[in-house]
C-alpha positions in Angstrom: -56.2 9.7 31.2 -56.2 6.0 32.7 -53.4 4.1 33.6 -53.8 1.9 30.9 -54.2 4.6 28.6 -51.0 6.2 29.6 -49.5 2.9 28.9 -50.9 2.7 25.4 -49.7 5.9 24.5 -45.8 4.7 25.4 -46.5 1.6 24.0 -46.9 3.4 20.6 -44.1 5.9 21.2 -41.8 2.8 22.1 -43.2 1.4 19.0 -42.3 4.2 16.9 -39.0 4.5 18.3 -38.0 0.7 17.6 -39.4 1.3 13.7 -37.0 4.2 13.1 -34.1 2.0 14.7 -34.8 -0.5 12.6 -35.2 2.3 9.1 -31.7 3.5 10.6 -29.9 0.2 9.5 -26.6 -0.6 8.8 -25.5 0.6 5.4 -27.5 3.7 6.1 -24.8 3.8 8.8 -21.9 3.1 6.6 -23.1 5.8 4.4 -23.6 8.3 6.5 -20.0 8.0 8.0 -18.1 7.8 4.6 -20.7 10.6 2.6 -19.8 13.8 1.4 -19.2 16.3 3.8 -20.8 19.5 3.0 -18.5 22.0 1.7 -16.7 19.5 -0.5 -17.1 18.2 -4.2 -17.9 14.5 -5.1 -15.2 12.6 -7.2 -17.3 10.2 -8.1 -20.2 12.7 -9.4 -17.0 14.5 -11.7 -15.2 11.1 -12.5 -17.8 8.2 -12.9 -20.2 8.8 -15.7 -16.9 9.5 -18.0 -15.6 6.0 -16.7 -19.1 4.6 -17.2 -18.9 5.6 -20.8 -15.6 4.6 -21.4 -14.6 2.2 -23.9 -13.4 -1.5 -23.2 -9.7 -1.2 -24.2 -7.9 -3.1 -26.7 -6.0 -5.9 -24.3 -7.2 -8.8 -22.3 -8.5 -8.4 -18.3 -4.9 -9.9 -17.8 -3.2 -7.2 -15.6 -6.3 -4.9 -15.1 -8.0 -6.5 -12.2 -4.7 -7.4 -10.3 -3.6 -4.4 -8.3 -0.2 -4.6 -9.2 -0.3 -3.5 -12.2 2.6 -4.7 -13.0 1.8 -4.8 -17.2 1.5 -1.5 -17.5 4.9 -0.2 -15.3 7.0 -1.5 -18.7 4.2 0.2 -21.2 6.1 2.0 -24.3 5.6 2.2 -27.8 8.1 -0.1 -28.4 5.4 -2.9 -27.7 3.3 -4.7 -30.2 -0.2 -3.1 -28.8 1.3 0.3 -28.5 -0.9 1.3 -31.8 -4.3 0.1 -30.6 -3.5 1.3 -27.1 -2.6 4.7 -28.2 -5.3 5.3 -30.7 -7.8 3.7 -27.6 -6.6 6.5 -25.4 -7.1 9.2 -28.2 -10.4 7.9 -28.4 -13.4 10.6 -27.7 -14.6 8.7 -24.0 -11.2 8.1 -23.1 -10.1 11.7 -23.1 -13.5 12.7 -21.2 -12.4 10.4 -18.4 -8.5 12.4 -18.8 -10.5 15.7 -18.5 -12.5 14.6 -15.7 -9.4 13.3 -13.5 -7.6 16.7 -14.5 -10.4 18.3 -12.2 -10.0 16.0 -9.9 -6.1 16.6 -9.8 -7.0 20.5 -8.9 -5.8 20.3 -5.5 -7.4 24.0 -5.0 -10.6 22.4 -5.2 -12.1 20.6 -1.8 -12.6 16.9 -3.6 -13.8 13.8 -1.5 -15.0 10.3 -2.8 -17.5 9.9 -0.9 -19.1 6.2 -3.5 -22.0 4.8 -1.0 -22.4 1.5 -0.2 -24.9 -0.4 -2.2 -25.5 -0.9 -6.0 -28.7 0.3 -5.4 -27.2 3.8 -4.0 -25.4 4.9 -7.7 -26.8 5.8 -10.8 -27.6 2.5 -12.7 -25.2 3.3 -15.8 -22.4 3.2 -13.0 -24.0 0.2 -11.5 -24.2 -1.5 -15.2 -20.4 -1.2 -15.6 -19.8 -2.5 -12.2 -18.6 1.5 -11.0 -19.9 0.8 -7.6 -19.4 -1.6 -4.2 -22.0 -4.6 -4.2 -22.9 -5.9 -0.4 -22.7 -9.1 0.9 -25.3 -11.4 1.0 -28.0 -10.1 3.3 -26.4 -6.3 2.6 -23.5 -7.7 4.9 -20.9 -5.0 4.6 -18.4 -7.4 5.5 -18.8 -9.0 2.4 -19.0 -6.3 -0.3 -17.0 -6.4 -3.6 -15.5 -3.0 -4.5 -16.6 -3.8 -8.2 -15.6 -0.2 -9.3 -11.9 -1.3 -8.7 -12.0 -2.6 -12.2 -13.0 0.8 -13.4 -9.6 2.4 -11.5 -7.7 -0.9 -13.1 -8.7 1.0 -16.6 -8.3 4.5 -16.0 -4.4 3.1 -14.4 -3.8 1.9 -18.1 -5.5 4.4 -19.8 -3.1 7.4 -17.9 0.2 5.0 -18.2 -0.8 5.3 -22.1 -1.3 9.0 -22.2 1.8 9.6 -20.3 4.1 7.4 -22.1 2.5 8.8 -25.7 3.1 12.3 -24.8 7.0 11.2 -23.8 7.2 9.7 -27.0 5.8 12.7 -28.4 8.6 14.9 -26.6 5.7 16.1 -23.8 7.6 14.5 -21.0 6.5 17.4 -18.4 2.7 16.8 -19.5 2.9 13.3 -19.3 4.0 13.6 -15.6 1.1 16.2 -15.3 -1.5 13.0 -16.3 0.5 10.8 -13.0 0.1 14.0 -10.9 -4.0 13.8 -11.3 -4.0 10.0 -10.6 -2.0 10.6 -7.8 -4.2 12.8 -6.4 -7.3 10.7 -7.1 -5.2 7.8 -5.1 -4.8 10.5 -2.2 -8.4 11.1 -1.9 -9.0 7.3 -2.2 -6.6 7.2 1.2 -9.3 8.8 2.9 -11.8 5.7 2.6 -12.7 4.4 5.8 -12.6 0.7 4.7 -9.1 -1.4 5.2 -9.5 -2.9 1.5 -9.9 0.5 0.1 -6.8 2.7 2.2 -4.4 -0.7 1.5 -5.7 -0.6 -2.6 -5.0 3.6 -2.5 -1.6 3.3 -0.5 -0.3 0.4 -2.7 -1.2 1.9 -6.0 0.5 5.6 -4.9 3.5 3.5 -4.2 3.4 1.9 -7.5 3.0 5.2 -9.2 5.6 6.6 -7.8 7.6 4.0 -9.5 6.1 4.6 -12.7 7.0 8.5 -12.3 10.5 7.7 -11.6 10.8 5.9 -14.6 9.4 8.6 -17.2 11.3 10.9 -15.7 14.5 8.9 -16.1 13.5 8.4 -19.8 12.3 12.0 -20.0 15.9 12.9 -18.5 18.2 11.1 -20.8 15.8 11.4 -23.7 15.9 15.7 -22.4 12.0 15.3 -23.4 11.5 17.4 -20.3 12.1 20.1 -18.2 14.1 21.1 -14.9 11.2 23.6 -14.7 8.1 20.9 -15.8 9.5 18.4 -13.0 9.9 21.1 -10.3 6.1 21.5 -10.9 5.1 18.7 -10.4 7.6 18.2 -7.3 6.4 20.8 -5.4 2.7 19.3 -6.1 3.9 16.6 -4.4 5.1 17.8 -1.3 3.7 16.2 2.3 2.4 19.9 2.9 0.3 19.3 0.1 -0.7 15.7 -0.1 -0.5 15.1 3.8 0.1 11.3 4.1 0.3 11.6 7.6 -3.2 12.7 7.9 -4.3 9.5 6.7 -6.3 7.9 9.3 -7.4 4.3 10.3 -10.1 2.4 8.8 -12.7 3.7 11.3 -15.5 1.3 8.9 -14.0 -1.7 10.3 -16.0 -1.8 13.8 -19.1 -1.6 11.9 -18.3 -3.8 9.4 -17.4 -6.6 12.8 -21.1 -5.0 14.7 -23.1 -5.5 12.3 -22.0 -9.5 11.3 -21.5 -10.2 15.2 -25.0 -8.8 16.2 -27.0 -10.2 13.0 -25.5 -13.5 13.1 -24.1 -14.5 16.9 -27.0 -12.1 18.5 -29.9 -13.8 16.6 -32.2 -17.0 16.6 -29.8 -18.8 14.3 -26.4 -18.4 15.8 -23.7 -20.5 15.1 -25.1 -21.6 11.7 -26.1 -17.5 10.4 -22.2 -16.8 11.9 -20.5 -19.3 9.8 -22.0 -18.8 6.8 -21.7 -15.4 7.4 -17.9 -15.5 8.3 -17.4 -17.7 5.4 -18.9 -15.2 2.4 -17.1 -12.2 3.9 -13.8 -14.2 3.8 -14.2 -15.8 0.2 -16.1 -12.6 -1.6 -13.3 -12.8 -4.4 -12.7 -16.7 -3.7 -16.3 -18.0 -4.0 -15.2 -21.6 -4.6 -13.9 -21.8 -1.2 -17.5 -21.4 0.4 -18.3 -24.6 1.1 -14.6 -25.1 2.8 -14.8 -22.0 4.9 -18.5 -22.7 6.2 -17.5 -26.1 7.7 -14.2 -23.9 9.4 -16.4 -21.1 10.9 -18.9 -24.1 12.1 -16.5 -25.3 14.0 -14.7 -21.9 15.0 -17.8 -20.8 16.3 -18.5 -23.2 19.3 -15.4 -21.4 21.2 -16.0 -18.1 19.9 -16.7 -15.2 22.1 -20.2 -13.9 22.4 -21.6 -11.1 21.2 -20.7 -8.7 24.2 -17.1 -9.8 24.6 -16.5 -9.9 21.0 -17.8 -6.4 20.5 -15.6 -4.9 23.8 -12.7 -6.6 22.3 -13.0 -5.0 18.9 -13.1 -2.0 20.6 -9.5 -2.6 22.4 -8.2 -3.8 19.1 -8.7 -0.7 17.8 -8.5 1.9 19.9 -4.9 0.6 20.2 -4.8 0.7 16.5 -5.8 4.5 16.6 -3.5 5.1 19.0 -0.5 4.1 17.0 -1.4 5.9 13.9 -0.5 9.2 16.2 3.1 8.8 17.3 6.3 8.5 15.5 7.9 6.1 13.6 10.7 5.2 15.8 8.4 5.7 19.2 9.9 2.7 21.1 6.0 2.4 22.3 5.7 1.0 18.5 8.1 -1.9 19.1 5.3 -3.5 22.2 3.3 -5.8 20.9 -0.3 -4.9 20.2 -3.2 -5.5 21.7 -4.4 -7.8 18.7 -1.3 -9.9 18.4 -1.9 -10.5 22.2 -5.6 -11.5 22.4 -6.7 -15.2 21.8 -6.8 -15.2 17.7 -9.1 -18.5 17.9 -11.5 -16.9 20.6 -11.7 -13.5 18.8 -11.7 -15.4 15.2 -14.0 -13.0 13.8 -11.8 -10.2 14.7 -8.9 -11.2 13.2 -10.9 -12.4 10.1 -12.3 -8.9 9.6 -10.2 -6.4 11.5 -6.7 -8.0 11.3 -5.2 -6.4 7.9 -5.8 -3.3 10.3 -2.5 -3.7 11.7 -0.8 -3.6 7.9 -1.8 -0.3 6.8 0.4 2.0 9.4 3.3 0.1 8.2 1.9 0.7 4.6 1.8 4.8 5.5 4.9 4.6 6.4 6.2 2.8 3.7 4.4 5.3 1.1 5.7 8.7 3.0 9.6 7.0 2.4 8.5 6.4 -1.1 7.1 9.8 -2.1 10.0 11.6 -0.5 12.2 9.2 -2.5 10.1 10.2 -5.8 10.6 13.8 -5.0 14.0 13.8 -4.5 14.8 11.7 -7.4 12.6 13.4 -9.9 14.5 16.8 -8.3 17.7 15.2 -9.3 16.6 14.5 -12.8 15.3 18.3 -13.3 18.8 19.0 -11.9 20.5 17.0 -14.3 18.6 18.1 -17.4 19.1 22.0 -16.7 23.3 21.7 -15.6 23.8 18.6 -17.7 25.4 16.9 -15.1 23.5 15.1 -11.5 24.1 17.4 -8.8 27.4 16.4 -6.4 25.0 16.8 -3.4 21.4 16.0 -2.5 22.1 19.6 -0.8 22.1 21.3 -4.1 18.4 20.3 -5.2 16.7 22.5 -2.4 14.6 24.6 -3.3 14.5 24.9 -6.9 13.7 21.3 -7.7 12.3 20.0 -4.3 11.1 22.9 -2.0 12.4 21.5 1.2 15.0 18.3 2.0 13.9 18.7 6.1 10.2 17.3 4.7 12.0 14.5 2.6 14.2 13.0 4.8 14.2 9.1 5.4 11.8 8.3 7.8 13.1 4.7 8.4 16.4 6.3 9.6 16.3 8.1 13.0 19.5 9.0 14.6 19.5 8.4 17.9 22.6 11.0 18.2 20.6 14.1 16.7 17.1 13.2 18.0 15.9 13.5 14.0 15.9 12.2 10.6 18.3 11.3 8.5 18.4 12.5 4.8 18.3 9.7 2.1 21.2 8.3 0.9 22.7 10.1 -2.1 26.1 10.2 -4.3 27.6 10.5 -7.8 29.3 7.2 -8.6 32.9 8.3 -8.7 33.1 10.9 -6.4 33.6 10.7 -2.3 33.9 7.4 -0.8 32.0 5.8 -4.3 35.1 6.1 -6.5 35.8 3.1 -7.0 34.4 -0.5 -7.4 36.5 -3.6 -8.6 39.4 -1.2 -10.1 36.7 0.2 -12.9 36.7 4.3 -11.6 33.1 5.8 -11.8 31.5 2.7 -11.6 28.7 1.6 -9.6 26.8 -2.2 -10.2 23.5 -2.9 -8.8 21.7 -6.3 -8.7 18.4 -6.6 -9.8 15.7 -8.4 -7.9 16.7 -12.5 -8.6 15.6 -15.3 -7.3 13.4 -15.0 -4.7 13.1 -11.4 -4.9 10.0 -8.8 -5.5 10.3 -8.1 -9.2 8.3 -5.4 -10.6 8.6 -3.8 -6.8 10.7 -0.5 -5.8 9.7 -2.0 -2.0 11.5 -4.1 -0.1 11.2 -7.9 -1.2 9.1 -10.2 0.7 12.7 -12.2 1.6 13.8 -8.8 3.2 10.9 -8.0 5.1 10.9 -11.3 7.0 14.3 -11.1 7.4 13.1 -7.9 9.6 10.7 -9.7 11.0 13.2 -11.9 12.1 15.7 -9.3 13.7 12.2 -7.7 15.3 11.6 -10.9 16.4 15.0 -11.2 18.6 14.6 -7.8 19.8 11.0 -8.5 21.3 12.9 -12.0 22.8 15.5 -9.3 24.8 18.1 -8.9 23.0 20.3 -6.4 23.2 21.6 -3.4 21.4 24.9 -5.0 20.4 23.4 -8.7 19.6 21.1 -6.6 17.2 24.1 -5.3 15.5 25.4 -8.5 15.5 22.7 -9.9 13.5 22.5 -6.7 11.0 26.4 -7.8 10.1 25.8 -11.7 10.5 28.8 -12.0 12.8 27.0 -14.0 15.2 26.3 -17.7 14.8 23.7 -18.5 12.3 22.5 -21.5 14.1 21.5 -19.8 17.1 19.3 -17.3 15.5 17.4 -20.4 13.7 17.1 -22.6 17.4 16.0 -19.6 18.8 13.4 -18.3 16.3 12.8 -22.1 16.2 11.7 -22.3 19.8 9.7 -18.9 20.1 7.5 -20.4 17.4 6.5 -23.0 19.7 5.9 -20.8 22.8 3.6 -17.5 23.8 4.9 -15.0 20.6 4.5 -18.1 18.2 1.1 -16.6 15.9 2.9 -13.2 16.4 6.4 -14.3 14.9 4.7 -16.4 12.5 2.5 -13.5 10.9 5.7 -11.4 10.8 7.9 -14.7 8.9 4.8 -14.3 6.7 5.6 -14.5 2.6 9.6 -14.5 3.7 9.5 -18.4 2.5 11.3 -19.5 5.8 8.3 -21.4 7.3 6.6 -24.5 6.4 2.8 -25.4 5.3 2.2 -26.2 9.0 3.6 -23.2 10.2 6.8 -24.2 11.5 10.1 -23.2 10.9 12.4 -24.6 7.7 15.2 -24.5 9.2 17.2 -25.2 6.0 15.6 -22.2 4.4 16.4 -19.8 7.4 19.7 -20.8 7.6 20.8 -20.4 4.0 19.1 -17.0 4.0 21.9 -15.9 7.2 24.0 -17.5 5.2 23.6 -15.9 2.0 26.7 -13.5 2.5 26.8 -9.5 2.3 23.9 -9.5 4.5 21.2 -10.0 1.5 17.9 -11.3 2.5 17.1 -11.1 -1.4 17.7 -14.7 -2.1 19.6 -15.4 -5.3 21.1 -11.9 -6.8 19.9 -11.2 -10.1 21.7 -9.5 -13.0 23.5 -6.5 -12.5 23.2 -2.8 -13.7 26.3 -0.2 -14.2 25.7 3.3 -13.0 27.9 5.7 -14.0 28.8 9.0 -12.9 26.4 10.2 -15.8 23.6 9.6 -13.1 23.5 9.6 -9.5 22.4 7.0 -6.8 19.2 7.5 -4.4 18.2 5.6 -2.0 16.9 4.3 1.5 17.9 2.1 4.0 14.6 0.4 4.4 12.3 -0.8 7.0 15.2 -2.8 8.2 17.4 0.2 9.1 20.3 -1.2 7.8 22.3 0.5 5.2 23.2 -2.0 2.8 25.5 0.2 -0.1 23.1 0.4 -2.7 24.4 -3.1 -3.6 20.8 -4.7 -4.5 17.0 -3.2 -5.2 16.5 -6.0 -2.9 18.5 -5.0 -0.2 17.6 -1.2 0.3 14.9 1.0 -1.3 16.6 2.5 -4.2 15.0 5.4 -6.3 17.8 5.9 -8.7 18.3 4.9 -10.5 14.8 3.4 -10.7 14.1 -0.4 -11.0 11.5 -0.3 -13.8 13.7 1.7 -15.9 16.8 -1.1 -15.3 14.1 -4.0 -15.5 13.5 -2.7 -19.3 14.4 -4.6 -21.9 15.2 -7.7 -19.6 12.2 -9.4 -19.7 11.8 -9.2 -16.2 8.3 -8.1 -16.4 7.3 -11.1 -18.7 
């Protein structure tokens, strides 16, 4: 064979190799990563073609596509569309789709979603009622809807319906049974490697676990369960089963950055493809903002990275994001800032665009393991309460026979520094210990309700709360010590220093970092900066409340008993406010009944 010859041969071999590169594109990437893994069961093949035949039900899209849900936390058949609802849910599709989750609530069984990318990739009656996740313009998986979300917005009401009826229908224990399977769908939703689709699972398993509190405290006083029912579902609950802490990070999201970096920056087109590209990935649910966003990433672009930097650095980003997810809450290594709150946000733009919500789901993990441990406990105490007639003196008492262990339920925002450990959650009987008395009435115990300013609807910590963390995190990271920390927990020091100083941090170095953590705490100004006025009157505020206003107040007798956690702040705050600590009982959807608080 001549030279040339041998040339022609690689030439078609090189040829052939560059035409199966370019078969192996990116959402065939994508979709090998998240597909089934063999030796498991598809949801979506058990779950989908019962949601794509279910019926529309009888209300109005309000409250079905916001992930909140906060309509249907307050369902009951007290309300005017209880009748439709209830005969909707009866309804022939409607309890296909409650069979179908049941199996999918077997946790004996190896389930996985494993939903492709692609409307293209699902059957087309799942694709007609939107049961799937539509790509970006140009297949960008940066850009995809997760249309199918609007299906799980359904099958949310259509289970709060069922589990509510069956209460009303003294069923109480099989009405928890329907909130077990969702929960376990949820779970398995966790697993996604997207960021949109772990914060959607995480959020909604938080908000079902308020929902679960409160038909177990109307199941409770209502005795339209059982010790024995509860217990089930308890011990169905338990980390060993559900293992939150095996959630992982979005491991999609350096794709999703590749393959908009390398298409757009890497090709003939450049700065144009990249800002039109940036600006439908960042508007997908907001398309009216298009034209705005286009003329931003125009002009980001001419001092963004290139290609080759941008792609090492959203490999730094995170791989220090992995890292995190594996140690401890309290690891002091937690407190350093990161390595994406340190790079140059405008430089990386695209990075923080499409990678930065990263940094809010370990949080968010962490938040959800304090909230099902809460959920356990509490629902232990109300199959305690129903068998003896009476709450149990001691969180002690509801090991094992209504939650298996307390060591796996502890509070995992309190770690005491003497023991090396956990704490257990905060628990006592209103009249009884050091909780005998309040205001000369014997037995009584008054909580305020979320006011002014405060996360209504929310068994979490209010938005006013969180930044008010922020804030103390902030002064830590400036150097301050252990006793000016305690200081600021108790408010003893001066006010007016904590605002000049937060003031003045916002204007140096930590300034983007301090500001993403003041974030929805209503303490900074359009431009960014600090309102001073606002900060202050929130130190001000007395009793240490970073609630705002106090709303009305609830009596808790010693009828019932008091759960609770201190919080992501690690401050224990009484039990004095819903906004103050995280408090699971009494729960706050059962108080917000009736008040029109959910209006």
């Amino acid at each position: 064979m001549t030279i040339l010859a041998r040339w022609a041969v690689m030439a078609s071999v090189v040829v052939g190799l560059s035409a199966a590169a370019q078969g192996d594109d990116w959402v065939d990437r994508a979709n090998r990563q998240a597909g089934l893994v063999p030796g498991n069961k598809a949801i979506e093949a058990e779950l989908f073609p019962a949601l794509a035949a279910m019926d529309e039900p009888p209300v109005s899209e309000r409250g079905l596509r916001t992930l909140a849900f906060k309509r249907c936390s307050f369902l009951s058949p007290d309300d005017a569309e209880w009748d439709a609802l209830a005969t909707w849910a009866q309804g022939d599709a409607q309890v296909k789709v409650l069979e179908a989750l049941e199996q999918v609530g077997d946790a004996t069984k190896r389930w996985m979603f494993a939903l492709p990318f692609g409307r293209d990739a699902v059957e087309s009656a799942w694709a007609e009622r939107g049961l799937c996740i539509t790509l970006g313009a140009e297949g960008m998986l940066a850009g995809a809807e997760y249309t199918y979300f609007n299906g799980v917005a359904q099958m949310h009401l259509l289970v709060t319906v069922e589990a509510n009826r069956l209460l009303a229908e003294g069923k109480g224990d099989e009405g928890l049974e329907r909130y077990e399977d969702l929960l376990w769908f949820y779970r398995y939703l966790a697993d996604r490697e997207t960021i949109v689709e772990k914060r959607t699972a995480m959020d909604l398993m938080i908000q079902l676990c308020g929902q679960m509190r409160d038909l177990a405290y109307r199941g409770q006083r209502a005795k339209q369960m059982t010790g024995k029912g509860i217990a089930k579902v308890v011990a169905s609950m338990e980390e060993r089963e559900l293992y939150i802490m095996r959630v992982r990070p979005p491991d999609l999201t350096k794709l999703f950055v590749e393959q908009l970096i390398e298409s757009t920056l890497g090709g003939p087109d450049g700065v144009d493809a990249f800002a039109v590209a940036m600006a439908r990935a960042t508007t997908a649910e907001r398309p009216i903002m298009l034209f705005n966003e286009s003329a931003k990433w125009r002009e980001v672009a001419s001092g963004h990275a290139g290609v080759i930097e941008t792609l090492k650095q959203v490999d730094v980003v995170l791989g220090d994001y992995a890292t995190r997810w594996t140690f401890e809450w309290w690891d002091p290594l937690l407190k350093l800032p990161t390595d994406f709150q340190k790079m140059d946000h405008r430089h990386y733009a695209a990075i923080v665009a499409l990678a930065g919500d990263a940094g809010a789901l370990l949080p968010l993990r962490q938040k959800l393991v304090v909230e099902l441990a809460g959920t356990r406990c509490a629902m232990g105490g109300a199959g305690y309460t129903l068998d003896f007639e009476h709450p149990a003196r001691e969180i002690v008492r509801l090991q094992p026979t209504y939650v298996p262990s307390l060591k796996q339920n502890l509070d995992a925002y309190k770690y005491n520094d003497w023991e090396k450990g956990l704490d257990e959650l905060l628990y006592f009987v209103p009249g009884t210990g050091q909780r005998v008395e309040i205001a000369g009435r014997p037995g009584v115990w008054d909580i305020a309700l979320p006011g002014e300013g405060g996360d209504e609807g929310s068994d979490g910590p209010s938005a006013m709360q969180q930044g008010m963390a922020a804030a103390r995190e902030a002064l830590k990271n400036m150097g301050a010590t252990e006793e000016q920390l305690a200081q600021f927990d108790e408010q003893d020091i001066e006010p007016g220093q904590v605002v000049d100083e937060i003031a003045t941090q916002l204007d140096g170095p930590n300034g983007d970092l301090i500001r993403e953590m003041l974030k929805g705490s209503g303490v900074l100004n359009a431009d960014g900066s600090l309102n001073r006025d606002a900060m202050l009157a929130e130190l001000t505020a007395g009793s240490g409340s970073a609630s705002g206003a106090a709303g009305p107040t609830v009596e808790v007798d010693r009828n019932t008993f008091v759960l609770y956690s201190v919080g992501p702040d690690g401050v224990d705050n009484g039990a004095r406010s819903y906004d103050d600590d995280m408090i699971f009982w009494p729960p706050l959807f059962s108080m917000q009944r009736g008040r029109g608080a959910h209006e």
